[in-house]
KELUMPA-38505 format. One line per 2 residues: their letters; for each residue x, y, z of C-alpha. Coordinates in Angstrom, 1 decimal. Last residue first. Layout:
N
a = X/Y/Z  ...
This chain:
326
xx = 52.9/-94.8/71.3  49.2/-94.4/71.5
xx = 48.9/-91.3/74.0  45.7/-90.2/74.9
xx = 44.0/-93.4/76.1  39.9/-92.7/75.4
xx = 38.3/-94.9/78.4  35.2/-94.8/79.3
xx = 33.2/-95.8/76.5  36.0/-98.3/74.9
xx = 36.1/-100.0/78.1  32.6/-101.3/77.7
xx = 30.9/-100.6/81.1  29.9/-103.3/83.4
xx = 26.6/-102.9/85.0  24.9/-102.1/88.7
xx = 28.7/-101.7/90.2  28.9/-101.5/93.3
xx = 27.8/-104.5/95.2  31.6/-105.6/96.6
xx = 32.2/-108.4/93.3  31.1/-105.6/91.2
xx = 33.6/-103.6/92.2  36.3/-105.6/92.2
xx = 35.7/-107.7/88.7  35.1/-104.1/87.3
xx = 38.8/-103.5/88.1  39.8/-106.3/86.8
xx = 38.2/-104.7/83.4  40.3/-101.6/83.4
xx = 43.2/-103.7/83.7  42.5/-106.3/81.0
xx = 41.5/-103.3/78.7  44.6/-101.7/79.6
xx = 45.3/-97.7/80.8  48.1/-96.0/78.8
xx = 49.8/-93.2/80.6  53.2/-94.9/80.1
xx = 55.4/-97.1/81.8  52.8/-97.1/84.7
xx = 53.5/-96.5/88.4  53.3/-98.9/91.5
xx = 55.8/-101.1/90.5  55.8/-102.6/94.3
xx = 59.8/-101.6/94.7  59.0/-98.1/93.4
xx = 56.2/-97.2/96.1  58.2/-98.3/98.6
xx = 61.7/-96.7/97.7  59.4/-93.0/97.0
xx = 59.1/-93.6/100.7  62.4/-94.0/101.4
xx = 63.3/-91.1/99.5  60.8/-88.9/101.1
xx = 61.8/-90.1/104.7  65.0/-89.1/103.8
xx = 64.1/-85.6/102.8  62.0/-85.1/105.6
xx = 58.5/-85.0/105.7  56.0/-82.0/106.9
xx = 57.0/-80.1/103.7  56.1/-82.5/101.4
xx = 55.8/-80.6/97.8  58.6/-78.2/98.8
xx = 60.6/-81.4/99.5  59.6/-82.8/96.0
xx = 62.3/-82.1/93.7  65.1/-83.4/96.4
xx = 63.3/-86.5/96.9  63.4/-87.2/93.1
xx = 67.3/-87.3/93.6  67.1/-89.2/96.2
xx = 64.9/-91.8/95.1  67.0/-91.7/92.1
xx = 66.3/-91.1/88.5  64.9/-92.8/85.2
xx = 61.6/-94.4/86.6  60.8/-90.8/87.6
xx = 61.6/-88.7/84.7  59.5/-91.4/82.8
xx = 56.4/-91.1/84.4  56.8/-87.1/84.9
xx = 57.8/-86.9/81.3  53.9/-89.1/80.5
xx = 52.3/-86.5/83.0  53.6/-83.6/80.6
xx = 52.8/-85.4/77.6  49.0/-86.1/79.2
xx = 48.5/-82.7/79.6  49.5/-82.2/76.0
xx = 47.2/-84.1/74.6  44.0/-83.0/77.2
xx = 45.0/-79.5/76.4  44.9/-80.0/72.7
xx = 41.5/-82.0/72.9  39.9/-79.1/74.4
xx = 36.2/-79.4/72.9  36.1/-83.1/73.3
xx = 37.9/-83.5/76.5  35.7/-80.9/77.8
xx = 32.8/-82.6/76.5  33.4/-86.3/77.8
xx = 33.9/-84.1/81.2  37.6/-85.2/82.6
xx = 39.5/-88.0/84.1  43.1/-88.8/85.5
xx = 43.6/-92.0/86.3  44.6/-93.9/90.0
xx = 43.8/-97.4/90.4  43.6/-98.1/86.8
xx = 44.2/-102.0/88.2  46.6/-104.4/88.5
xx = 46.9/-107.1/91.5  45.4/-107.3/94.3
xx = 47.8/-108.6/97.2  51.2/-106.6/95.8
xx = 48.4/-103.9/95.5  47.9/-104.4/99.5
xx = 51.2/-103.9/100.2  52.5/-105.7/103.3
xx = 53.4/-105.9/107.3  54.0/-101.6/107.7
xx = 54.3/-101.1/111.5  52.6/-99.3/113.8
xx = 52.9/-97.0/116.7  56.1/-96.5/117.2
xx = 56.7/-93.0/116.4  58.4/-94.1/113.5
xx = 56.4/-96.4/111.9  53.4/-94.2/112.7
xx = 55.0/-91.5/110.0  55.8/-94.2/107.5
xx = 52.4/-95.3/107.4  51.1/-92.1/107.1
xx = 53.8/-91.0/104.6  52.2/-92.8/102.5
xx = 49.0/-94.5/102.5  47.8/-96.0/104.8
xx = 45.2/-99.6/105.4  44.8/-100.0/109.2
xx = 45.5/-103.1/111.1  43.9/-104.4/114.8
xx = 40.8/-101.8/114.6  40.5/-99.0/116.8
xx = 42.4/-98.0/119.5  43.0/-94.3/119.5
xx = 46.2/-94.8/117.4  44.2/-96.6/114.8
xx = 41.2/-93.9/114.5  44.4/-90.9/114.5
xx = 45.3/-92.7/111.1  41.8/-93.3/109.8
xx = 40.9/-90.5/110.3  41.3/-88.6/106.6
xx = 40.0/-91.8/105.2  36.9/-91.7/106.5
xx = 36.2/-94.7/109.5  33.1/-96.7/109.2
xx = 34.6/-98.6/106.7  35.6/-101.4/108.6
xx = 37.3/-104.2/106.6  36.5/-107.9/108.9
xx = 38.7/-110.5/108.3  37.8/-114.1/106.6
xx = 40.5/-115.1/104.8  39.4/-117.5/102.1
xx = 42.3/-116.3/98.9  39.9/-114.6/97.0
xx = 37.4/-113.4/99.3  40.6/-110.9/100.8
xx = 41.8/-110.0/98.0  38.0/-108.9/96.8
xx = 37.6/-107.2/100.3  41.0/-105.4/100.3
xx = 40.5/-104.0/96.9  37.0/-102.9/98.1
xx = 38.2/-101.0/101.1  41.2/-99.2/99.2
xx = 38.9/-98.5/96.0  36.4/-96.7/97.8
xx = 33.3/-98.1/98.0  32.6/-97.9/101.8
xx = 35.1/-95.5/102.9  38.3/-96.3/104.7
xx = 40.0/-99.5/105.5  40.3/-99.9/109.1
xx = 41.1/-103.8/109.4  39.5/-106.4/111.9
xx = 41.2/-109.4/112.5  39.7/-112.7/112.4
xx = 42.2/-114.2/109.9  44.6/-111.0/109.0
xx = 47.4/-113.5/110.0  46.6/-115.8/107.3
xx = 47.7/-113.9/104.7  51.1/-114.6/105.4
xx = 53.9/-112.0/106.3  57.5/-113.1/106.9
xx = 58.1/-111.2/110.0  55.4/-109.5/111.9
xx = 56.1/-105.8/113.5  53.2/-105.3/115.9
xx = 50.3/-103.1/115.7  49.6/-103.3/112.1
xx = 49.9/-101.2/109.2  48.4/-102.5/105.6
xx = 49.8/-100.4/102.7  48.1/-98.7/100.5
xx = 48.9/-97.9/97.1  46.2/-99.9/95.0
xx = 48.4/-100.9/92.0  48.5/-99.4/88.3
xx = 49.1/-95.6/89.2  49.7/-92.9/86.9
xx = 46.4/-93.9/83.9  45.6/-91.1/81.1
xx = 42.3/-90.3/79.5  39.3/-91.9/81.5
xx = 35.9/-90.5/80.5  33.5/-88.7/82.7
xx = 30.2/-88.4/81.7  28.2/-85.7/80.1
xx = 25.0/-87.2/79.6  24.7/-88.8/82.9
xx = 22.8/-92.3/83.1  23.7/-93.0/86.9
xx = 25.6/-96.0/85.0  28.1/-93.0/83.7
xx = 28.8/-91.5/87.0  29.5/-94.9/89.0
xx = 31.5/-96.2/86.2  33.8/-92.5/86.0
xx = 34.5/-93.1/89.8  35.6/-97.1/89.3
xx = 38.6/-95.0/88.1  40.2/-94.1/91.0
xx = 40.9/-90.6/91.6  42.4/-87.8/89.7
xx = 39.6/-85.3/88.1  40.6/-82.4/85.8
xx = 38.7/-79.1/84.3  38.0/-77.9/88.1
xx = 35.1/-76.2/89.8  33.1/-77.9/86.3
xx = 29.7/-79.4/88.4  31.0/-82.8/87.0
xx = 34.8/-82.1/88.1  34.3/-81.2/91.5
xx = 31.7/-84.0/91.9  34.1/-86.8/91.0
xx = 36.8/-84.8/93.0  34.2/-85.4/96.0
xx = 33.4/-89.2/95.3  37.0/-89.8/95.3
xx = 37.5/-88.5/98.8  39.9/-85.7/99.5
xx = 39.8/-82.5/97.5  43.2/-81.6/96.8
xx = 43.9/-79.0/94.5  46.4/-79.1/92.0
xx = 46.7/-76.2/89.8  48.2/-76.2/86.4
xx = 49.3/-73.9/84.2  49.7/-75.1/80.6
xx = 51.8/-74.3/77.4  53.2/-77.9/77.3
xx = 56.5/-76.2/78.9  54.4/-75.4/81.1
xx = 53.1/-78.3/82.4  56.8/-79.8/82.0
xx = 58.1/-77.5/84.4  60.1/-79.7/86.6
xx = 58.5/-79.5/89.7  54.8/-80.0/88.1
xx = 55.8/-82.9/85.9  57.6/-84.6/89.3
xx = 54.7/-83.9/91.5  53.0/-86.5/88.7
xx = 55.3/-88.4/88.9  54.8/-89.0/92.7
xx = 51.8/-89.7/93.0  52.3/-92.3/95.6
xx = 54.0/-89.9/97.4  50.9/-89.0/98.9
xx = 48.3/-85.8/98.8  44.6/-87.2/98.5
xx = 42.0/-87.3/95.8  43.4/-84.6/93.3
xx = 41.4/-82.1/91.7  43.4/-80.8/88.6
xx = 42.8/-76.8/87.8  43.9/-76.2/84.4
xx = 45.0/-72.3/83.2  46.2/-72.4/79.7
xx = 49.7/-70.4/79.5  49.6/-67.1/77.8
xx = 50.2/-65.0/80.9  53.2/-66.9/82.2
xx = 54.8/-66.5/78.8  53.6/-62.6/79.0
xx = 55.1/-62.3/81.8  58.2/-64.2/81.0
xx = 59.1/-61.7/78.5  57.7/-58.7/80.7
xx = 60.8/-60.0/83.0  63.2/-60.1/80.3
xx = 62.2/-56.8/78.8  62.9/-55.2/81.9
xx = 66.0/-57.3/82.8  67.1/-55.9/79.7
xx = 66.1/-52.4/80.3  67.9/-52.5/83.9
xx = 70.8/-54.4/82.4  71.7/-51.6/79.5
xx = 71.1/-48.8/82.4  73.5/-49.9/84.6
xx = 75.6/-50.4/81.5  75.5/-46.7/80.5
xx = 76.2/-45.8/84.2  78.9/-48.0/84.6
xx = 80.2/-46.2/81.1  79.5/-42.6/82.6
xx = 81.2/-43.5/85.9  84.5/-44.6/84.0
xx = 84.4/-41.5/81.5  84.3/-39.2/84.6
């Protein structure tokens, strides 16, 4: 009798702990700053930032986030300007269209992930030791007209004399099932959709086009001039948790990162995660730290403006307000 009263008494002992426990982390979950980030496409190519999500680091910066994609840069540019979401990632040539349209409350440019354009040029035959030359004459499926893929590939293209044609009739969601349907002779991917035709045969990765163009705020995260102004805690700390992400990733395996972001990827296998993460790796895609340059910001006006897009250059002090100066 004294046995079943004593599994009793600790039956109830763990039932009120794991009551108190659980409101506990309820009323963690409940004080966390809700953030909704609009991201411009779903790739490995963001990796660190998958990384900051899987391993808490939002919250352990007091935030909850929620990535949404909303494909097209224009599109997360708009999300973020009509306030749907408190966070824009997309190229940053974005925040120079919105402030030479003469908005008052422009975007700004706090943190940089990617340095490189992360596309990758996929042809229809496997070519060994690529030269530019090959893409004389060709015609590549590049995505939207001013997007950063298409425009990178012009300006590389112009600057070392190949004459190839960059179709941008094609959006970027299609551009995958354009290629296998016949059109163009390359297509610029990102990844896994490179990988993915790879394997089924149907294209082969020949080069990375930010090996070709160089270093560039290809991929910042942005917000409201007066968000960031009002909310400069959330902005710091968002830009911790992105920074951990950075340097989580640059300190671990493929594989291991692989095995965080399965849930994130669950149309690609582990391996293909890993080698993927490989790719983007070996081409220093990612910053050291969330700073975005002067020099980089402003190569990236030389590529705009050398496509037709940019009706003024923009100081860099305007757009950009780097969060992080260690």
């Amino acid at each position: 009798m004294k046995k079943l009263i004593i599994i009793l008494i600790c039956i109830a002992f763990l039932g009120t702990f794991y009551l108190v426990l659980k409101n506990n982390n309820d009323k963690k979950e409940s004080e966390l700053t809700k953030v909704k980030v609009a991201e411009v496409t779903h790739s490995l190519f963001y990796t660190p930032m998958y990384i900051a999500d899987a391993k808490g680091y939002f919250k352990d910066y007091g935030l909850d986030v929620e990535i949404i994609l909303t494909s097209g840069a224009d599109k997360v540019a708009a999300a973020v300007m009509s306030k749907d979401v408190q966070i824009g990632f997309c190229g940053s040539e974005q925040t120079l269209y919105i402030y030479n349209r003469g908005a008052k409350d422009y975007l700004i440019n706090f943190a940089g992930l990617t340095k490189k354009d992360g596309i990758f040029l996929v042809a229809r035959e496997k070519v060994d030791n690529f030269d530019l030359s090959y893409l004389e004459n060709k015609t590549i499926l590049g995505g939207r007209n001013g997007g950063m893929p298409a425009m990178t590939l012009n300006y590389t293209l112009k600057q070392n004399k190949v004459k190839a044609n960059v179709d941008t009739s094609v959006d970027f969601a299609s551009l995958s099932g354009a290629f296998i349907g016949g059109n163009g002779d390359l297509v610029a991917l990102f990844e896994p959709n490179a990988l993915t035709l790879e394997k089924e045969d149907l294209g082969y990765v020949i080069k990375s086009v930010g090996e070709l163009g160089g270093e560039v705020p290809y991929t910042t995260f942005n917000a409201l001039k007066s968000y960031i102004e009002e909310n400069p805690k959330i902005i710091e700390n968002f830009t911790k948790a992105i920074q951990k992400g950075i340097d989580y990733t640059k300190s671990h395996t493929d594989q291991e990162l692989a095995q965080l972001l399965v849930d994130y990827f669950p149309d690609t296998s582990l391996n293909d995660i890993a080698t993927v993460i490989k790719r983007y790796r070996e081409i220093d895609s990612w910053y050291d730290t969330t700073q975005i340059s002067e020099t980089g910001f402003n190569h990236m006006q030389d590529i705009v403006e050398f496509n037709g897009f940019l009706d003024r250059r923009v100081d860099y002090k305007i757009l950009v307000a780097n969060q992080i100066n260690e």
